[in-house]
N, C-alpha and C positions, 0 to 999 in steps of 0.2 A: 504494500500500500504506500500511495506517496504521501500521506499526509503526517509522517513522525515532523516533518516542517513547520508543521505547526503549533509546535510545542513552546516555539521558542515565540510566536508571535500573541499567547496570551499572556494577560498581568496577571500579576499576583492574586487582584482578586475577582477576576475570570477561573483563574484555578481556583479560589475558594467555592467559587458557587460552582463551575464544572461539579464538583467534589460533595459539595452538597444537592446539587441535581440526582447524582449516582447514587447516593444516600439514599434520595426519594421523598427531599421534602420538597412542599409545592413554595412558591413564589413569596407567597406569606410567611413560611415559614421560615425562609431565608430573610427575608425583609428582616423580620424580626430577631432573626439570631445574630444577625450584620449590622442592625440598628441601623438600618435605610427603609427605604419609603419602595413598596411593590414595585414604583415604574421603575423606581432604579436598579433594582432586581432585571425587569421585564426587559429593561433596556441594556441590561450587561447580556441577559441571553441571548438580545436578538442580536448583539456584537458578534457572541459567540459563534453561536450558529449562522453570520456571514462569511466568521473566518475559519468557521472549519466547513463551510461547503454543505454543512447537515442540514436533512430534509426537517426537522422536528427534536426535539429533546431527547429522546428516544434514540433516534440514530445515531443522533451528538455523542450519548453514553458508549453506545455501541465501540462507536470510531475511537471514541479515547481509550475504551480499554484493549482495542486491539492494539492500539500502537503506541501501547505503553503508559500514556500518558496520565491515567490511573488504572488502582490497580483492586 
């Protein structure tokens, strides 16, 4: 897969929430573990999921644990 390149193009707290996505908390629930507001949640995911290519949250998990990126 070509996307291990991608690892280096999220922040730190991109990888928090990847990580807490994988978890399986919803948006809220990040919001509130993060102490930010849902959009800013909503809008680090949709960061995410422009820079890794992924159809939905779901794939996002997918792709990160195939190439490593969590585990």
């Amino acid at each position: 897969m070509h996307h291990l390149e991608l690892r280096l193009d999220f922040t730190a707290r991109e990888f928090e929430i990847i990580n807490l996505l994988a978890e399986g908390n919803s948006a809220k629930e990040i919001a509130d573990e993060l102490f930010v507001s849902i959009d800013t949640v909503k809008t680090h995911r949709k960061n995410i999921l422009r820079k890794s290519e992924a159809r939905n949250t779901t794939d996002l998990v997918v792709r990160c644990i195939r190439t490593g990126i969590i585990q």
